[in-house]
C-alpha positions as CSV (number, residue, x, y, z in Angstrom):
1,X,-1.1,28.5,25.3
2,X,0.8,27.6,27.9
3,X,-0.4,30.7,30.2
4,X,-3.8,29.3,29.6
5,X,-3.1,26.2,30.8
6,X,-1.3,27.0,34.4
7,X,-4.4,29.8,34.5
8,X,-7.0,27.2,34.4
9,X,-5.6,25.5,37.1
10,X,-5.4,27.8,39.0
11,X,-8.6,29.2,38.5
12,X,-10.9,25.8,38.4
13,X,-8.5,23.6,40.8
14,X,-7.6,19.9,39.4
15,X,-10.7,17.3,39.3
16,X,-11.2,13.7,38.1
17,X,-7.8,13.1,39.0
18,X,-7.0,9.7,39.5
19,X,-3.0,9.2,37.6
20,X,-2.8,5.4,39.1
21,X,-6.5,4.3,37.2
22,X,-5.3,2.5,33.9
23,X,-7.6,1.4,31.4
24,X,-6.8,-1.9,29.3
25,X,-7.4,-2.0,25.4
26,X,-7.1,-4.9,23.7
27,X,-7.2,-4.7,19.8
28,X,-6.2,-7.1,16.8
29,X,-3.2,-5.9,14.5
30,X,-4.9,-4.3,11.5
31,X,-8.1,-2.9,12.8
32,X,-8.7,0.6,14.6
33,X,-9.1,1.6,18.1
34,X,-10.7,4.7,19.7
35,X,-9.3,6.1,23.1
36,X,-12.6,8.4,24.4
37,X,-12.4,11.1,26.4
38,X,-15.8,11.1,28.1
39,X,-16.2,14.2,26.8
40,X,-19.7,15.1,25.7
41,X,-19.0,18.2,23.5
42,X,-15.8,20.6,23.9
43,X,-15.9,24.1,24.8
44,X,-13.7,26.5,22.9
45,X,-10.8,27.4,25.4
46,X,-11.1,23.8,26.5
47,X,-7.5,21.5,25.5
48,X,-7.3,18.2,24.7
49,X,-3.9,16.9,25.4
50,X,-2.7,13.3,24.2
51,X,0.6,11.9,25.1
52,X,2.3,8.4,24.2
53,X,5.0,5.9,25.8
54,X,7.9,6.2,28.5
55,X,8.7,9.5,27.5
56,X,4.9,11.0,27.5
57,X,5.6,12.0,23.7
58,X,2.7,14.5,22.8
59,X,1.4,13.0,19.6
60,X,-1.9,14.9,19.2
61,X,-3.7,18.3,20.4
62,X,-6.7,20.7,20.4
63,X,-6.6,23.9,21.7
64,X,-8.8,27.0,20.8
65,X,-10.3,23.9,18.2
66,X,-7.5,23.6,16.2
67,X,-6.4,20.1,15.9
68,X,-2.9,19.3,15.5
69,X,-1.5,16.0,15.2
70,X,2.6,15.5,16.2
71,X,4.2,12.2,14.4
72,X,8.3,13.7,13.9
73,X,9.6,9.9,14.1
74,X,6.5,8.9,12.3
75,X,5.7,6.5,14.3
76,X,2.2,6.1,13.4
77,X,2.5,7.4,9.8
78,X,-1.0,9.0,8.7
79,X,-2.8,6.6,11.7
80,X,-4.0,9.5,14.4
81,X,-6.9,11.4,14.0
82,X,-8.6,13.3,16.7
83,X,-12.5,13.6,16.8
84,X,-13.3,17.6,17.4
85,X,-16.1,17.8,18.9
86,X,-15.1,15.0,22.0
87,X,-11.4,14.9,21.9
88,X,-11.3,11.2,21.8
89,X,-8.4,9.9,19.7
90,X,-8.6,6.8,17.2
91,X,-5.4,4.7,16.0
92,X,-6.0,3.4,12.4
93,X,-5.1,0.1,10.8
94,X,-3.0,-0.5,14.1
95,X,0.4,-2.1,15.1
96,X,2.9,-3.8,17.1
97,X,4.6,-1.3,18.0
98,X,1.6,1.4,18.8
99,X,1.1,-1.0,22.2
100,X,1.7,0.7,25.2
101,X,0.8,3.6,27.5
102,X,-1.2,6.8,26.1
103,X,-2.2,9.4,28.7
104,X,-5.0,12.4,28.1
105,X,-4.9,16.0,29.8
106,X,-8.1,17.6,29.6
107,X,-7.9,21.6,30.5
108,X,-11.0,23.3,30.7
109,X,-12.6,26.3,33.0
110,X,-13.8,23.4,35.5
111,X,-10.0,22.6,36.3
112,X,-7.7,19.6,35.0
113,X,-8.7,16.5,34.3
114,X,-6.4,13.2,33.7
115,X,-6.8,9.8,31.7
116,X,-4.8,6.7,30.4
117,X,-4.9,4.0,28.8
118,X,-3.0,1.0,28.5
119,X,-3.2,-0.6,24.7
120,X,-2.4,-4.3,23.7
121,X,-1.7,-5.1,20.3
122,X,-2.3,-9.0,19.9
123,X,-1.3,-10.6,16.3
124,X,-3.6,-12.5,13.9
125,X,-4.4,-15.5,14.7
126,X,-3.3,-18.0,12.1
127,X,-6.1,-21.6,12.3
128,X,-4.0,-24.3,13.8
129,X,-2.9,-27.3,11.2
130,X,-3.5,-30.9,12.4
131,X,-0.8,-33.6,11.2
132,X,-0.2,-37.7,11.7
133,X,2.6,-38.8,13.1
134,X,2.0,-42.3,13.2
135,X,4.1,-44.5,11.3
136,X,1.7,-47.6,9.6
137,X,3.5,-50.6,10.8
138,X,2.0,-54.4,10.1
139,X,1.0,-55.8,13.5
140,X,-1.8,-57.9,14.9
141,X,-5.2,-56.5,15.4
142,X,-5.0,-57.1,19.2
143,X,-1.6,-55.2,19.4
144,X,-2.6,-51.8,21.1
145,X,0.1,-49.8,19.4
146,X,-2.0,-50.2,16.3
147,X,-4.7,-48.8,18.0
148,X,-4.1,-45.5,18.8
149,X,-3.3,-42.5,15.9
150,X,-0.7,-40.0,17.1
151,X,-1.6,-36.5,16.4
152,X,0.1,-32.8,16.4
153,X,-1.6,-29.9,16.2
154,X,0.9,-26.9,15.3
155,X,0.5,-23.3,14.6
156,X,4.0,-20.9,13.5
157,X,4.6,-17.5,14.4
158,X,2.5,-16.5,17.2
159,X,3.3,-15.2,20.5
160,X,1.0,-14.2,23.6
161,X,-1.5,-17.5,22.7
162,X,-2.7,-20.5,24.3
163,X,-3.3,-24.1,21.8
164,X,-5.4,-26.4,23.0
165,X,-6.9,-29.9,22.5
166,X,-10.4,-30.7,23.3
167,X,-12.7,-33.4,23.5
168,X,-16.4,-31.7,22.9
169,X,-15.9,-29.2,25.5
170,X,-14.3,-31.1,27.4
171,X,-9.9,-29.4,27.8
172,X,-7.7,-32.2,27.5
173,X,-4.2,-30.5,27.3
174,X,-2.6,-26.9,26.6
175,X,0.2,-24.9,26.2
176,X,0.5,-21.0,26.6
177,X,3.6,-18.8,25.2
178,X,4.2,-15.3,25.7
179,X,7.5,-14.6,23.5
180,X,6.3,-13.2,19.7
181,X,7.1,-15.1,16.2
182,X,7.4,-18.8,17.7
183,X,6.4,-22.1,16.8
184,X,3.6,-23.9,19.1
185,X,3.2,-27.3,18.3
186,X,0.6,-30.2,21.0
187,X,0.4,-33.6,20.5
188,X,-2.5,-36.1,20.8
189,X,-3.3,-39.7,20.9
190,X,-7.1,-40.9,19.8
191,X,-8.3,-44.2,18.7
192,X,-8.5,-44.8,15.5
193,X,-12.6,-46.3,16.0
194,X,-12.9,-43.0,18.1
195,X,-16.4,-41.6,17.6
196,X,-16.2,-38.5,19.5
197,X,-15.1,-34.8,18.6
198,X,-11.9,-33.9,19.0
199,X,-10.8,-29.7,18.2
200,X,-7.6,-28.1,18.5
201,X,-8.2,-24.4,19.4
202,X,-5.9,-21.3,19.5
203,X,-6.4,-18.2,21.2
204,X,-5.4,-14.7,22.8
205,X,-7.2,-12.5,25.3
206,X,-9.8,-11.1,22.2
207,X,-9.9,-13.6,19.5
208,X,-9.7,-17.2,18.9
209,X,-9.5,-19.8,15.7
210,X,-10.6,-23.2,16.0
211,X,-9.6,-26.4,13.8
212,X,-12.0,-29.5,13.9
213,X,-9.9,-33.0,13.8
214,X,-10.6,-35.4,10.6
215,X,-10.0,-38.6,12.6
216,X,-11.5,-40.9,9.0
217,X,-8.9,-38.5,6.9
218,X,-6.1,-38.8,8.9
219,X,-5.8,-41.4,10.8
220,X,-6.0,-45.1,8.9
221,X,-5.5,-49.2,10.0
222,X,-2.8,-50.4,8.7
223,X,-3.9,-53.7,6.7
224,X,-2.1,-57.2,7.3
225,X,0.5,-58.5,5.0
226,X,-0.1,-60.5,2.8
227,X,0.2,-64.5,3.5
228,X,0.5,-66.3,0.8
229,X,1.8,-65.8,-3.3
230,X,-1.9,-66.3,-4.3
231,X,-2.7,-63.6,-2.0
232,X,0.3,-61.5,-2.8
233,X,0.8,-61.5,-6.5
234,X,-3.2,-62.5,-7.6
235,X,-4.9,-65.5,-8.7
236,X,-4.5,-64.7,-12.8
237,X,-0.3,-63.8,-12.1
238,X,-0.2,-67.0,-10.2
239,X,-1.4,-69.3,-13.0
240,X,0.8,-67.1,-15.6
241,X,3.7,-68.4,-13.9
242,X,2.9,-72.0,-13.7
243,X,2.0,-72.3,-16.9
244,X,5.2,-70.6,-18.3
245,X,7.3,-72.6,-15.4
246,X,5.5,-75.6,-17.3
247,X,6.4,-74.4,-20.9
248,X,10.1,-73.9,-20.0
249,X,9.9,-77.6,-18.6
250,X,9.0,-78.9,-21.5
251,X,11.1,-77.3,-23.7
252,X,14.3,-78.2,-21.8
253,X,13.3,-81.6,-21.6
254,X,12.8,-81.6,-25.4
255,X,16.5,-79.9,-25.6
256,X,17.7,-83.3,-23.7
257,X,16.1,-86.0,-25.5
258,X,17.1,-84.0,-28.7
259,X,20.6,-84.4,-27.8
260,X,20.3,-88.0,-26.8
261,X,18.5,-89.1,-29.8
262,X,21.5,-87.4,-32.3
């Protein structure tokens, strides 16, 4: 196999060859990617070499149209396939740790030809959760710290994101991380009359999930306290007690007169 190989180049020279040319792939965690080789249909001496990481690891092959797929660390356990008639290879149900560089060899009677390709594996991206933090404290109307409504909009394990707040379309503040498995959390103040739309939005380079804010839901006045023992306790639990503070009046003064009488 070998022989064959340092024969074609020999024979058909080395085109296409351009080692420094990287091609980004960006895929979510879960679904499958296809690495193509431009390659309209194979011949049958052509060879179809794919190699992965650092080390160039050889993790799939054609040659003379046999297919033949290496995974010794299993590393991709039962993910690789290779398409036979093109060469191009697909990653199934793709993770983490399949990001990184792949590089394709393509030997063939017209010389040596030379690929890669540079995959990202981004996360799912969980929607963002909006919380109050404010604390409902009685206060005059005209006191402004009983106008406002603090927010915080919070999303857990995610890495390589941005989180957001907007105002229609409008960006009003962000935060980007690039560690993995983290907490992201972005506060807000709004009014609590506010009318307009507020959205808290988290995303990566591919995908992005969005969570619209409930101002009515979460956000409420506080209401003043009450005044007064009418207003307090209610008009029928007022006159309850004065009638049974009148009862107990007379009774004792009954008690008295008793005693003063015998």
């Amino acid at each position: 196999m070998w022989l064959y190989i340092i024969f074609s180049i020999c024979l058909g020279g080395v085109y296409n060859v351009d080692t420094n040319a990287v091609k980004s792939v960006s895929v979510t965690e879960g679904d499958s990617v296809s690495l193509n080789t431009d390659v309209t249909e194979l011949q049958r001496d052509d060879q179809i070499l794919w190699m992965f990481g650092p080390r160039d690891t050889r993790i799939a092959e054609i040659y003379k149209q046999i297919i033949s797929v290496y995974d010794k660390k299993e590393k991709f356990r039962d993910r690789l396939s290779v398409d036979s008639q093109t060469g191009s290879l697909t990653i199934k149900n793709i993770r983490n740790e399949h990001s990184g560089l792949y590089k394709l060899q393509i030997f063939s009677q017209r010389g040596t030809s030379y690929k890669r390709f540079n995959v990202t594996v981004y996360a799912h991206l969980p929607i963002p959760v909006i919380t109050s933090t404010s604390n409902c404290s009685f206060s005059s109307s005209s006191s402004s710290s009983n106008q406002y409504c603090s927010l915080l909009c919070s999303a857990v394990n995610v890495g390589a994101v941005t989180l957001s707040w907007y105002k229609g379309n409008s960006l009003l503040s962000s935060i980007s991380v690039s560690d993995l498995s983290i907490s992201l959390s972005l506060p807000l103040e709004v009014e609590y009359q506010e009318k307009n739309t507020y959205s808290c939005v988290i995303n990566n380079p591919i995908r992005n999930q969005t969570q619209l804010l409930n101002i009515t839901q979460l956000c409420h006045m506080c209401e003043a306290p009450p005044s007064d023992p009418v207003q307090c306790c209610g008009f029928t639990e007022a006159v309850i007690r004065l009638v049974v503070s009148a009862v107990v009046g007379v009774a004792a003064f009954a008690v008295v007169v008793y005693y003063i009488r015998s």
